[in-house]
C-alpha positions as CSV (number, residue, x, y, z in Angstrom):
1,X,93.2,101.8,70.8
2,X,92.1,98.6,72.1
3,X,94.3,95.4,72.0
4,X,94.2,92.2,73.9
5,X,97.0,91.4,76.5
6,X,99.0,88.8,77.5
7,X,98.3,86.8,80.2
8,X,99.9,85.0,83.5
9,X,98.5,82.5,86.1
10,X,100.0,82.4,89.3
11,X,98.7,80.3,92.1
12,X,98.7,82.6,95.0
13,X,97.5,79.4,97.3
14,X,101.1,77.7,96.6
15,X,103.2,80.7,98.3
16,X,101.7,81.4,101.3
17,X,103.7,81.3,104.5
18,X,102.2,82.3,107.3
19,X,104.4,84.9,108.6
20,X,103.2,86.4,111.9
21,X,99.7,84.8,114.4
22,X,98.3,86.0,117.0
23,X,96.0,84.0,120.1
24,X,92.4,83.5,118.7
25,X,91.3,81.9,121.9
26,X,88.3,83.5,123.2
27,X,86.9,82.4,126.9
28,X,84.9,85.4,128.5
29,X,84.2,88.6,127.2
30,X,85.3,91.0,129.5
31,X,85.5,95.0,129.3
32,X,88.5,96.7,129.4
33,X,88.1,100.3,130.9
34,X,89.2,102.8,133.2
35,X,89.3,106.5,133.9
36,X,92.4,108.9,132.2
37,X,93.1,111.7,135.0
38,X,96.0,114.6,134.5
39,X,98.4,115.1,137.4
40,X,96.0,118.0,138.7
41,X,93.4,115.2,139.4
42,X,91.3,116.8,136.3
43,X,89.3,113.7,134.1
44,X,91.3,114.0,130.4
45,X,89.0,113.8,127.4
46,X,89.9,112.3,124.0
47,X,92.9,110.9,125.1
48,X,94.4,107.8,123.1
49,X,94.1,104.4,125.1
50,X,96.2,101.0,123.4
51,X,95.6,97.4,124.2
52,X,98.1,94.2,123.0
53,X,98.7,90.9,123.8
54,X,102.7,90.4,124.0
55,X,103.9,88.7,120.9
56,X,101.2,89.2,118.6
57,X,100.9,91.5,115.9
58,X,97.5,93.7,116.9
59,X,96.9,95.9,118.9
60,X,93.3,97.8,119.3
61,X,92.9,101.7,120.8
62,X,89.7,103.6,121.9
63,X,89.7,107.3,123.2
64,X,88.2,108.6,126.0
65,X,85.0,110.9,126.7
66,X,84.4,114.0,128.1
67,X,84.8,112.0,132.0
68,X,87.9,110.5,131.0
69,X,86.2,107.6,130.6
70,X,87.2,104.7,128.1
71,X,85.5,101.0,127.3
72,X,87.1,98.7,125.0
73,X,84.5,96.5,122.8
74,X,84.7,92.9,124.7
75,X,88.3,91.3,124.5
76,X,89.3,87.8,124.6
77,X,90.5,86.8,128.0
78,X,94.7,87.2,128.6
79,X,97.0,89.8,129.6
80,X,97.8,92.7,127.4
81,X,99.8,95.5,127.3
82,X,98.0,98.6,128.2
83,X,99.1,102.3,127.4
84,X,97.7,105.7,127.7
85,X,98.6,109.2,125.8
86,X,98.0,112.2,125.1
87,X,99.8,115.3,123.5
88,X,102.2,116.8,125.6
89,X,102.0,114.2,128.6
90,X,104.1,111.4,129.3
91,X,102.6,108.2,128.7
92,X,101.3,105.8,131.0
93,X,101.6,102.6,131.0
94,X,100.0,98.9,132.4
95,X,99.6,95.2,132.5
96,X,96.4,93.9,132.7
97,X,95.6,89.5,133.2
98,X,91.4,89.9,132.0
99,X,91.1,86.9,133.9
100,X,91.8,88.3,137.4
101,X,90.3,92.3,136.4
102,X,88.8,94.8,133.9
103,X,89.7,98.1,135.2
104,X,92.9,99.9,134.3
105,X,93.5,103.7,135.3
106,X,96.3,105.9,134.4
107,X,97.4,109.4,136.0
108,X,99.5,111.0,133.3
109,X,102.4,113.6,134.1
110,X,102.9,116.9,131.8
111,X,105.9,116.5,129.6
112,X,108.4,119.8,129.4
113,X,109.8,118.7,125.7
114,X,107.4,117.5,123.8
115,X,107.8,118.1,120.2
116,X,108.7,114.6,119.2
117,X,104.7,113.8,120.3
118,X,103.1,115.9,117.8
119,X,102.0,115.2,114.4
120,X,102.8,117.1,111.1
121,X,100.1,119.5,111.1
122,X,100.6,120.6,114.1
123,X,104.5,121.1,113.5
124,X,103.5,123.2,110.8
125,X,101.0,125.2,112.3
126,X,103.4,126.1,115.0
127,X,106.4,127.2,112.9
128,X,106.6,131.2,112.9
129,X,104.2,132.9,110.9
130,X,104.3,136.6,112.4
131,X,105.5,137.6,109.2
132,X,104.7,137.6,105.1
133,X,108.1,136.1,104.7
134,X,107.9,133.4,107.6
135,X,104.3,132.9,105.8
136,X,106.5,131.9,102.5
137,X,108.6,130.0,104.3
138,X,105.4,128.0,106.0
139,X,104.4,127.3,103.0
140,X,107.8,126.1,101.8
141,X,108.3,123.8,104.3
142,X,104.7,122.7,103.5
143,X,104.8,121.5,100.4
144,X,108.3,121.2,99.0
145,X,110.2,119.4,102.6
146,X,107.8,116.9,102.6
147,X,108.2,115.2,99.4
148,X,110.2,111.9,100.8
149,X,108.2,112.6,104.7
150,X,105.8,113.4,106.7
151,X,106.6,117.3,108.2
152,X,106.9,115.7,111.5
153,X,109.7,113.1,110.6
154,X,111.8,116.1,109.9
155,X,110.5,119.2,112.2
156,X,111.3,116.3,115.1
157,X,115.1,116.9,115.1
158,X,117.0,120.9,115.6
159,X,119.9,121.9,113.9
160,X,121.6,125.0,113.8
161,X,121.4,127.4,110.4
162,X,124.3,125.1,109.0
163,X,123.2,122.3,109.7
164,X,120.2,122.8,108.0
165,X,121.4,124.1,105.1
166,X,123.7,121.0,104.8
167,X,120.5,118.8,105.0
168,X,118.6,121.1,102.3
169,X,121.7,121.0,100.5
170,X,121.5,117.2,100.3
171,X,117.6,116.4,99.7
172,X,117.8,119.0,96.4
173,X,119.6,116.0,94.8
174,X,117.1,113.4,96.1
175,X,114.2,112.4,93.8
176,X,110.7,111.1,94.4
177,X,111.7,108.1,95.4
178,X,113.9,108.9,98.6
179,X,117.2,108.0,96.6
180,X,120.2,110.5,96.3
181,X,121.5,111.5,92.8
182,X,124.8,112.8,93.4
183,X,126.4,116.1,93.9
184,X,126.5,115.8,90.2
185,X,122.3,115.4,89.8
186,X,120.5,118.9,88.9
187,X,119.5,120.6,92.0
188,X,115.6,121.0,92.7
189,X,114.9,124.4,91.8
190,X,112.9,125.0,94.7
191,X,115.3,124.3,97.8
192,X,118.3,125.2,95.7
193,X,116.6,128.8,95.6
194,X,115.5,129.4,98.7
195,X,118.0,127.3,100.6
196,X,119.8,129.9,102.7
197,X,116.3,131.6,103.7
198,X,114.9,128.3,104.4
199,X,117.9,127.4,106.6
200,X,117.7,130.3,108.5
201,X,113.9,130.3,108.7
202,X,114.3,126.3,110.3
203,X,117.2,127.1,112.4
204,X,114.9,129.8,114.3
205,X,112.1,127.5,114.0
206,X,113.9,124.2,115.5
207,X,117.5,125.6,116.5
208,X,119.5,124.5,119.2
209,X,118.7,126.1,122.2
210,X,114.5,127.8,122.9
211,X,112.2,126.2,121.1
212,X,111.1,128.4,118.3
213,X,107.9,127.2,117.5
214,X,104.6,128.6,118.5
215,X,102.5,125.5,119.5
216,X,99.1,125.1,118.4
217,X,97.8,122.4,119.5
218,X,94.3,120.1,118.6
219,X,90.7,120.6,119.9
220,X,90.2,117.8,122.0
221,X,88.5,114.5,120.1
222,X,84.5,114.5,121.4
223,X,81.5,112.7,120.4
224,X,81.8,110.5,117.4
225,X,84.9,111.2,116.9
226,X,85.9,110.1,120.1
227,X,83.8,106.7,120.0
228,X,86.0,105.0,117.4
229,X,87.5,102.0,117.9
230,X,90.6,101.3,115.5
231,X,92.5,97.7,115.4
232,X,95.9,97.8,114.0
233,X,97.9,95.2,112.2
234,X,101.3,95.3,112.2
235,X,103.5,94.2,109.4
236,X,106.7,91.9,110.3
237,X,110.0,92.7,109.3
238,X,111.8,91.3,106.0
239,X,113.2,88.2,107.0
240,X,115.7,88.2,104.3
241,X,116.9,91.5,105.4
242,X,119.5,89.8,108.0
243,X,118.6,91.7,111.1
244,X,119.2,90.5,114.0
245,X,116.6,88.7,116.4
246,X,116.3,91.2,118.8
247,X,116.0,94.0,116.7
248,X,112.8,96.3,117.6
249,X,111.8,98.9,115.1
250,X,110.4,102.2,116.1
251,X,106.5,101.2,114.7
252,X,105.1,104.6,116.0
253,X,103.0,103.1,118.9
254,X,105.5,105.0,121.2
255,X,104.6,108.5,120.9
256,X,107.6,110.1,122.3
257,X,109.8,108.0,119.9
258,X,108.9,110.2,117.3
259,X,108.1,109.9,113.7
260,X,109.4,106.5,112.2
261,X,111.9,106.0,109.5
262,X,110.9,103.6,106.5
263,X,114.8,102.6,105.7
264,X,113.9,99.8,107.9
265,X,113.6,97.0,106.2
266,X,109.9,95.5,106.1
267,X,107.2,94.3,104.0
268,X,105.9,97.8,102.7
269,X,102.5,98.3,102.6
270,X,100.8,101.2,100.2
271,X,96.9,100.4,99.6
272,X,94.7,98.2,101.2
273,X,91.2,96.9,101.4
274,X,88.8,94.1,103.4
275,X,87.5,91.4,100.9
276,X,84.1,90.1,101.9
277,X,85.2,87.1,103.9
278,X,86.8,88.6,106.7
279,X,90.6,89.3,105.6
280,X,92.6,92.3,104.2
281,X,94.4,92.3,100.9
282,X,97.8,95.2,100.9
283,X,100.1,95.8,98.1
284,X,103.8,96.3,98.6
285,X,105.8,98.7,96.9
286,X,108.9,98.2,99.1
287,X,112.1,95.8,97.3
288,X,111.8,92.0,98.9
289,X,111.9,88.7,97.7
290,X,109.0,87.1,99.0
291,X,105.5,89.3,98.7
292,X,103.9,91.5,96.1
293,X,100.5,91.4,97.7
294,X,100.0,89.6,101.0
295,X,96.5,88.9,103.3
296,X,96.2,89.8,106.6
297,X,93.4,87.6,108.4
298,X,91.3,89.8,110.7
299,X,90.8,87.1,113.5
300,X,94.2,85.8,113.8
301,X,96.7,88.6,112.3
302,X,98.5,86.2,110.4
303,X,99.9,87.6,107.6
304,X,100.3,85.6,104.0
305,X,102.6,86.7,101.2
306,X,101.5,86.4,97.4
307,X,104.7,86.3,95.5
308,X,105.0,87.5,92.0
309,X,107.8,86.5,90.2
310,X,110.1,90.0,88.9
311,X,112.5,89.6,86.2
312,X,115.3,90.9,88.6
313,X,114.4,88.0,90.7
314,X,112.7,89.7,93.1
315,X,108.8,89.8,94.4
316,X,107.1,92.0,91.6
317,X,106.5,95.6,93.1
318,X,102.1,96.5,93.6
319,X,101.2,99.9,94.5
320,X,97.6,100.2,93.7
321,X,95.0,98.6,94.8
322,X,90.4,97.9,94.3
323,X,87.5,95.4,94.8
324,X,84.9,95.4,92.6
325,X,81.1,95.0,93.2
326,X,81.8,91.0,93.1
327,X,84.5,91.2,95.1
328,X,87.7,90.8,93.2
329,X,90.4,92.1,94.2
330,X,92.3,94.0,91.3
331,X,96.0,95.6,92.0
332,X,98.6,96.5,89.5
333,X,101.8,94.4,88.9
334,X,105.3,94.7,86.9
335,X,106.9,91.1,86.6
336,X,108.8,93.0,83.7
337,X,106.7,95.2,82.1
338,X,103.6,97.2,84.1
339,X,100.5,95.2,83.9
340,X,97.3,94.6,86.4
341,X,96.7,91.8,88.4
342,X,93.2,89.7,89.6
343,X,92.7,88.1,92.7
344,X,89.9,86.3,93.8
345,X,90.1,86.4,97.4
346,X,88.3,82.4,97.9
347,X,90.8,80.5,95.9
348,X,93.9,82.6,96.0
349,X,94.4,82.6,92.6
350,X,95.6,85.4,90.7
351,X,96.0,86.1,86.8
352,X,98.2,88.8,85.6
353,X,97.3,91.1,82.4
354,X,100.0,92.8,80.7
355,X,99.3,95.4,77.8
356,X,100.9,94.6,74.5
357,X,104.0,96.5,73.1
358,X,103.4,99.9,71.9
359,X,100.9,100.7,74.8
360,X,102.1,102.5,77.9
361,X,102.2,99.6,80.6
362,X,100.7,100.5,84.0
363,X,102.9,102.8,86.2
364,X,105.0,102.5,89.3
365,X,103.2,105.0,91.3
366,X,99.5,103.5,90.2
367,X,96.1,104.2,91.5
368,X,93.3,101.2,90.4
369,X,89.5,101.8,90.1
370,X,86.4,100.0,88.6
371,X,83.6,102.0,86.7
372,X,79.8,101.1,86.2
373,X,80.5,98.8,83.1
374,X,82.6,96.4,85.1
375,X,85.5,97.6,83.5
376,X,89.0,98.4,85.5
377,X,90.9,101.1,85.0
378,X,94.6,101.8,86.5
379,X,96.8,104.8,85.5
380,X,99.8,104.5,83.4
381,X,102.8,107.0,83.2
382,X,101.5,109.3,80.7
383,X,97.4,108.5,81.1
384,X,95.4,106.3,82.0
385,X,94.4,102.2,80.8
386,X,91.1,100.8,80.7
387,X,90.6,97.2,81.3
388,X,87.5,95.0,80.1
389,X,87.4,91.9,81.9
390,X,84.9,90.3,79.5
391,X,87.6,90.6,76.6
392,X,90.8,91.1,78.8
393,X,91.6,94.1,76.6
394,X,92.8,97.2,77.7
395,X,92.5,100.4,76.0
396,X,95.0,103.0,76.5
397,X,94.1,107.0,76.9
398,X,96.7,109.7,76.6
399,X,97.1,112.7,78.3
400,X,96.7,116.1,75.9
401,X,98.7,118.3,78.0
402,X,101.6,115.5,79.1
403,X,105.0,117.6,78.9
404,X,105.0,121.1,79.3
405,X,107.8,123.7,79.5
406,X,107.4,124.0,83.6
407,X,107.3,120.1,83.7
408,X,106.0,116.5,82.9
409,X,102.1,115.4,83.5
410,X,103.1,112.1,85.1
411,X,100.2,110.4,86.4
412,X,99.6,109.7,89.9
413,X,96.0,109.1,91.1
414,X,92.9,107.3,88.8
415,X,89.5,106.7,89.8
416,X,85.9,105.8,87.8
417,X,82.7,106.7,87.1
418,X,79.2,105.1,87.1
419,X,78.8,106.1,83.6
420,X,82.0,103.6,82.7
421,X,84.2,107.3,82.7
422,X,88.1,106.9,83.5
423,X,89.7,110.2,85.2
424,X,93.6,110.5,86.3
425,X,95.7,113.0,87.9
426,X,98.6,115.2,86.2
427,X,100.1,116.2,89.8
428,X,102.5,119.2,88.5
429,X,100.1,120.2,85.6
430,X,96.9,120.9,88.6
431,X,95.5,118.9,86.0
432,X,92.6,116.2,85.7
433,X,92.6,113.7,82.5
434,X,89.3,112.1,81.6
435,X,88.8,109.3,79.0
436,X,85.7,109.7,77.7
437,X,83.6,106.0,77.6
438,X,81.1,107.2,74.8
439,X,83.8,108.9,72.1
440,X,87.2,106.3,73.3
441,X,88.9,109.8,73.5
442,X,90.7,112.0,75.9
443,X,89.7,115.3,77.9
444,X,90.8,117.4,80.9
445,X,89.8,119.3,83.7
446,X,92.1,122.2,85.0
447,X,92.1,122.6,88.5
448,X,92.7,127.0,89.7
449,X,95.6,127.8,91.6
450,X,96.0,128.6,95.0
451,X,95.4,132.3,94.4
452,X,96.1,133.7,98.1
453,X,99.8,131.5,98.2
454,X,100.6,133.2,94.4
455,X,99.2,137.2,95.9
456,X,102.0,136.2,99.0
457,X,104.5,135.8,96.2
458,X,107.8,138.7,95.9
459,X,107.9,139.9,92.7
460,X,111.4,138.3,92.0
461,X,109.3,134.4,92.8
462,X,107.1,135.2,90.4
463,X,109.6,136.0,87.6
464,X,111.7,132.4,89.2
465,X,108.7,130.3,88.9
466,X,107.4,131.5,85.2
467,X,111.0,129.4,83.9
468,X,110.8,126.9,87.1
469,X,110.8,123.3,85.7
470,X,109.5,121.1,88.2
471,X,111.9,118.0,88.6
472,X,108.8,115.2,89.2
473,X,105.4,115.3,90.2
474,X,106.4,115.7,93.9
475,X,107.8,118.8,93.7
476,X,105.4,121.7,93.6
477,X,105.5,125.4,93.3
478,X,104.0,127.4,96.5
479,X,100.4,128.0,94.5
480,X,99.7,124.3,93.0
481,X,97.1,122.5,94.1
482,X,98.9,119.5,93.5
483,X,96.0,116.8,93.0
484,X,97.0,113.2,93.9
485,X,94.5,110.6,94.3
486,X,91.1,110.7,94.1
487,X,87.6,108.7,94.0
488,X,83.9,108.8,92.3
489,X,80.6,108.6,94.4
490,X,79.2,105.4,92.6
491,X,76.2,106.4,93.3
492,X,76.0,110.0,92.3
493,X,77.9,112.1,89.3
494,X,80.5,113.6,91.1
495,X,84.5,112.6,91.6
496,X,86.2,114.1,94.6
497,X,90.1,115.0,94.0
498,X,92.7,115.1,97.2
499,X,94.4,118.3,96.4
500,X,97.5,117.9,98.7
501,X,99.3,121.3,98.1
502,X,95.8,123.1,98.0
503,X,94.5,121.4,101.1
504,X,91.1,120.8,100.0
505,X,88.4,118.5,98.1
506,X,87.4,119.8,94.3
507,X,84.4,118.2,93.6
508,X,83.8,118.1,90.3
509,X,80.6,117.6,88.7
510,X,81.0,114.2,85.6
511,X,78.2,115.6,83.8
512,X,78.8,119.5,83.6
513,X,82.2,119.5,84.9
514,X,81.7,122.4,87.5
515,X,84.0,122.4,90.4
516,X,84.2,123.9,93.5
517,X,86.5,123.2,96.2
518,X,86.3,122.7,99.6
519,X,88.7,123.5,102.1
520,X,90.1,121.4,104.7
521,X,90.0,122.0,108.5
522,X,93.2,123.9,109.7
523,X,94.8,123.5,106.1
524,X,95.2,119.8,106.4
525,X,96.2,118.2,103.7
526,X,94.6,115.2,101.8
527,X,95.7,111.8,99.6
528,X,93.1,109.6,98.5
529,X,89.1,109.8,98.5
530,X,87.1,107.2,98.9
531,X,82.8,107.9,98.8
532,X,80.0,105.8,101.4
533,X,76.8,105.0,100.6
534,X,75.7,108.3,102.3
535,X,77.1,110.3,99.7
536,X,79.9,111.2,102.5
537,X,83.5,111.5,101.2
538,X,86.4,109.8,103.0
539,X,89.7,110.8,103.4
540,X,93.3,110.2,104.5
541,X,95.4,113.1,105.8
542,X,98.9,111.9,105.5
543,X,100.8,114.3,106.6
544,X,98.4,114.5,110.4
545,X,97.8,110.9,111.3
546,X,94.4,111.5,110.7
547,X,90.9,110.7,108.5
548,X,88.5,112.9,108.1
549,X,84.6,112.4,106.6
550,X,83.3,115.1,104.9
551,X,79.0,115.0,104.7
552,X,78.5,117.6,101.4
553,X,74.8,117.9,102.8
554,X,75.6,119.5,106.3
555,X,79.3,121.2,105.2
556,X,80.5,119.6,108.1
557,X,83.4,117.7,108.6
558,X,84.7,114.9,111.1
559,X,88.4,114.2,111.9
560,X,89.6,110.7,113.5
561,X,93.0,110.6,114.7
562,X,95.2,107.5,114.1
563,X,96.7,106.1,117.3
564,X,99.8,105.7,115.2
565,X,102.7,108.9,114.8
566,X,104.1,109.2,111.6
567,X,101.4,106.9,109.9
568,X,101.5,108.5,106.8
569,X,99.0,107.3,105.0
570,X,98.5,106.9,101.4
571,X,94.8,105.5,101.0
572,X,92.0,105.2,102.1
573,X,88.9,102.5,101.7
574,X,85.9,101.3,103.1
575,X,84.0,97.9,103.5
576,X,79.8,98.8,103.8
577,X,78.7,95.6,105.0
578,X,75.4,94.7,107.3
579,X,74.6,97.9,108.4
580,X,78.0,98.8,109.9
581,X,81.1,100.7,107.7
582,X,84.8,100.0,108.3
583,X,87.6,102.5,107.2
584,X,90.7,100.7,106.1
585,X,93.8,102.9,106.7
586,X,96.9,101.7,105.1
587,X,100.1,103.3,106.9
588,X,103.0,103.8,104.5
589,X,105.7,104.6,107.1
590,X,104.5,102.4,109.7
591,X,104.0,99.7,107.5
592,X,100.9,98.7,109.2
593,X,96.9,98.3,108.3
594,X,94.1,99.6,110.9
595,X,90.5,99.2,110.6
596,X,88.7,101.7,111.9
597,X,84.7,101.0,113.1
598,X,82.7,103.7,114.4
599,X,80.3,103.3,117.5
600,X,77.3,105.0,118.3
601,X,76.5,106.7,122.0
602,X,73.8,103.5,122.9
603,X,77.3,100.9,121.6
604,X,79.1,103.3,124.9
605,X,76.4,103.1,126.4
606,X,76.1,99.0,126.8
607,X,79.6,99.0,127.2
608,X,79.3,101.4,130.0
609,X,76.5,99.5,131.9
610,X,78.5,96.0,131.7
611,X,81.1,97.7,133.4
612,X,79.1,98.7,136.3
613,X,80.5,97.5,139.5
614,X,83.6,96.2,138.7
C-alpha cells in the first residue's frame, strides 16, 4: 500500500559543534619515504607504514614495494608521528619535522608472541583443523563466536577449558546486540549444544601454556595492492561520557594492542559516504546525546554532529546510510518511530519522513538504497519500504516467508535496482525479498546452502538442527549462507549479496534470477557490496581488516588491507569522481572512517623520482 508520511524539519546547520581540527597549513610539499629492512638486513615488502601529526585526528598509511620501499603522496610541512609494521614483528617507530628531512627508515625486530597482531582470518585459519571434528569446531567458532566480534577480539586472549566454558556459558544469554539477558534468558541453541566440545576445542586452541594454533599467515601485499594510500579519520570520544582527560582508547593503530573493545564510549560510526563537496557524512548507531549523523571535513578532520531529537531524550539512533545521483544524502532515523531521513549536504538541512500507523516503520539494523526511478528504499523489520521523493510516500513490501518454525526473517541488508526493483535480506531464512516495481508486490530468491559444511555434519547435528530455532538473525547454523547486505550494479542487471556465513558473492541475475556464487579468497567473509563503474564489485571483509574488488570479467580478485586491527567494518562505498575512485570504509569497532585512493605504478613512480637525492 502506499500512504503519505509525516514529516519533520530539522536544521542540521543550528547543531553543529565542531568537535575535533586538525592543521590545514600547507607550506612545501615534501615526500615522506624510506626503506623497511628486517633484522637480517633483508628489504620487507608490503609492510604497513603510518603518518600523524600529534593532536590531530588523521592519520595517512602507505605500504611498501617489493624493495621495501615506501613514498607518501606530498604532506604538508610539520612533524608527525611515524610508525612501521608488519605481522609478527615489532613495530618501529619515529619522529619526523618535514621541514628539516624527508627520509625515515625503520629496521624491524621479529616478535616471539605475536598473536595479538593478527587479524580474524588469520586466527581462524590457524586454529586446528587436522581433524573432521576440529573442522566442525572451525566452523563453529566461525560463524556462531562472532556474532557480538570480530574472531580476533576474542581468539586474542587464552583460557584454560574452564575458563572458556564460563565465557560460552555467558555469551549464550547475550543477544544481537552485545547485551546480556540473564541466567534466566533462553540459551542459544548453538553454544549451549556444543559448549563443552567447543571449550575443549578453544582451550587446545588458545590454552594456557604452547600456543595451539597452527599459523597461517598472508601473501605478502604487491602491486596494486600495495600502492594504496588510505587516510583515516578518527572519531572523538563522547564527551558526555565523563572520562577523564587523559584517557587514551585502544583505536587499533597499535598492532600489538590487539583487537579494540567498542564498550568505550564514542561517537559510533556504522555507514559512511563522501558527498560531492569534499566531506564525509557517517551515521551513528551508538547511545549519545549529541549526534545522529555527523560530517567529517576531508581537509581539516573536523568533525560536526547533526542531532536528532529521540523521544528518550537522546540523539535519534541512524544506521543506514546512501547518496543519490544528485547527491543527497538519505539515512534512516527513529526520533520515536523508524522513519528516513534527507540531507542535503550544501545547506545542512535535513527533513525527516516517518511512515504512517499501520505500516512497519524502518528498522534498527537498516540498510538504505536508491533505484533508477529516483525512488529510496530502506529495509523495515519484516520487508522492505519504498520511498518516492516526488510524493513523499512510502510503500511498504512484506516478506512471504517472514516467521518460520527454525526462526524469524528479520531484515538486515536492502539495495536497488535500475529498473526501480527493491531487494532485502532475510539473514536466517538464506533468503532474498524482492518488491516487484511493475506489479507493487512481493517475491523471493532462495539462496542454496553451504552443502560441503551440511556433508561435515554427525548424524545426531543433523537431527539437532532440523528443531533448531535460531534466536536472531545473527545466529546461524554451520551450512547458512547467511546473506547480510548487499548492492546492484546501476549500470547492469545484476545485484551482488555478501553471504557472510557462506563466504562468497551470489550474483544474481534481476531479469532471470539465476545465481551463481563466487567464493571468497581463503574463506573470507563479506558485509556490504557496493558496484564501480567498471562493473567491479566492492567489498568489506569484517571480520579481516580488509576490502577486496572483485572484476567478474577476469575472475580475479584484489584484497587491500586496512592499517587498522579490529576494524570491523560494516560498509562499504565509493565516490567515482574526475577520473579517480575513492573507497570509503566505515570501521564499526574502531569507530573511525578511512578513504582509500588507489595509485597507479607511473603515481610511484613520480613520487619516486622527487625523492631522488634526498
Amino acid at each position: 500500500m502506499t500512504l503519505r508520511s509525516s514529516t519533520l524539519r530539522i536544521s542540521g546547520l543550528a547543531l553543529a559543534i565542531a568537535l575535533f581540527s586538525a592543521s590545514s597549513a600547507y607550506a612545501a610539499d615534501p615526500v615522506l619515504h624510506g626503506t623497511i629492512r628486517a633484522q637480517s638486513g633483508e628489504p620487507m615488502a608490503g609492510a604497513t607504514v603510518s603518518a600523524k601529526t600529534p593532536g590531530t585526528n588523521i592519520t595517512r598509511t602507505v605500504f611498501t614495494d617489493a624493495q621495501g620501499n615506501y613514498y607518501f603522496p606530498p604532506l604538508p610541512a610539520g612533524k608527525y608521528q611515524v610508525w612501521a609494521q608488519a605481522l609478527t614483528y615489532a613495530t618501529g617507530r619515529g619522529d619526523v619535522d618535514l621541514a628539516e628531512a624527508s627520509r625515515q627508515d625503520f629496521t624491524l625486530a621479529p616478535l616471539q608472541d605475536f598473536a595479538r597482531q593478527l587479524p580474524g582470518d588469520v586466527l581462524l585459519a590457524s586454529l586446528p583443523s587436522d581433524s573432521a571434528d576440529d573442522k566442525r569446531m572451525q566452523r563453529l567458532v566461525r560463524n556462531d563466536c562472532t556474532g557480538c566480534h570480530t574472531p580476533s577480539y576474542v581468539l586474542q586472549h587464552r583460557f584454560d577449558q574452564e575458563g572458556w566454558s564460563k565465557i560460552i556459558g555467558l555469551m549464550k544469554h547475550v543477544n544481537v546486540g552485545g547485551i546480556y539477558q540473564g541466567a534466566d534468558h533462553k540459551a542459544q541453541g548453538l553454544l549451549d549444544y556444543h559448549q563443552q566440545e567447543l571449550a575443549a576445542y578453544l582451550a587446545r586452541a588458545r590454552g594456557p601454556g604452547e600456543n595451539g594454533l597452527n599459523f597461517k599467515l598472508r601473501p605478502k601485499l604487491s602491486d596494486e595492492a600495495a600502492r594504496g594510500v588510505f587516510t583515516e579519520y578518527e572519531l572523538p570520544l563522547d564527551p558526555n561520557a565523563g572520562l577523564p582527560p587523559d584517557f587514551v582508547a585502544n583505536n587499533g593503530s597499535d598492532w600489538s594492542l590487539g583487537t579494540p573493545s567498542v564498550l568505550v564510549p564514542g561517537y559510533g560510526v556504522h555507514d559512511a559516504w563522501l558527498d560531492l563537496n569534499g566531506n564525509i557524512w557517517f551515521t551513528c548507531n551508538s547511545p549519545n546525546r549529541t549526534l545522529t549523523i555527523g560530517k567529517i571535513d576531508l581537509a581539516t578532520g573536523a568533525v560536526t554532529p547533526f542531532k536528532i531529537d529521540a523521544a528518550n531524550g537522546l540523539a535519534a539512533g541512524s544506521h543506514g546510510m546512501t547518496r543519490d545521483p544528485n547527491g543527497i544524502i538519505w539515512f534512516n532515523v527513529n526520533p520515536g518511530r523508524g522513519g528516513l531521513g534527507r540531507l542535503d549536504p550544501k545547506t545542512g538541512a535535513i527533513d525527516v519522513f516517518i511512515p504512517p500507523e499501520g505500516m512497519s516503520p524502518t528498522g534498527g539494523a537498516t540498510t538504505v538504497d536508491y533505484d533508477g526511478l529516483g525512488r529510496i528504499w530502506a529495509s523495515a523489520p519484516d520487508g522492505a519500504l519504498r520511498f518516492d521523493p516526488t510524493t513523499n510516500s512510502f510503500t511498504e513490501f512484506k516478506s512471504i516467508t517472514y516467521k518460520t518454525p527454525n526462526g524469524t526473517g528479520v531484515t538486515y541488508g536492502a539495495a536497488a535496482d535500475r529498473d526501480g526493483n527493491g531487494y532485502w535480506a532475510e539473514m536466517v531464512l538464506d533468503t532474498i525479498g524482492k518488491g516487484n516495481t511493475v506489479t507493487n508486490k512481493p517475491e523471493e530468491i532462495r539462496l542454496a546452502p553451504v552443502q560441503a559444511e551440511y556433508d561435515r555434519l554427525k548424524p545426531e547435528e543433523r537431527e539437532f538442527y532440523k528443531t533448531f530455532v535460531q534466536p536472531d538473525f545473527n545466529a546461524p547454523m554451520p551450512f547458512s549462507q547467511g546473506p547480510r547486505r548487499m548492492g546492484t550494479d546501476k549500470n547492469a542487471d545484476i545485484l551482488w549479496v555478501g553471504d557472510s556465513w557462506g563466504g562468497n558473492l551470489a550474483r544474481i541475475d534481476t531479469h532471470t534470477g539465476a545465481i551463481s556464487y563466487v567464493p571468497l579468497p581463503g574463506d573470507r567473509q563479506p558485509y556490504h557490496v557496493a558496484v564501480d563503474r567498471n562493473h567491479n564489485a566492492w567489498t568489506n571483509l569484517w571480520a579481516s581488516d580488509q576490502i577486496a574488488r572483485y572484476n567478474p570479467v577476469t575472475d580475479q580478485w584484489t584484497l587491500f588491507d586496512l592499517p587498522t586491527r579490529g576494524a570491523e567494518p560494516r560498509y562499504i562505498s565509493l565516490l567515482e569522481q574526475n577520473g579517480v575512485t575513492q573507497v570509503v570504509i566505515p570501521y564499526f569497532r574502531a569507530r573511525k572512517v578511512a578513504v582509500m585512493t588507489p595509485r597507479s605504478a607511473q603515481d610511484l613512480a613520480a613520487l619516486q623520482a622527487q625523492t631522488q637525492g634526498r
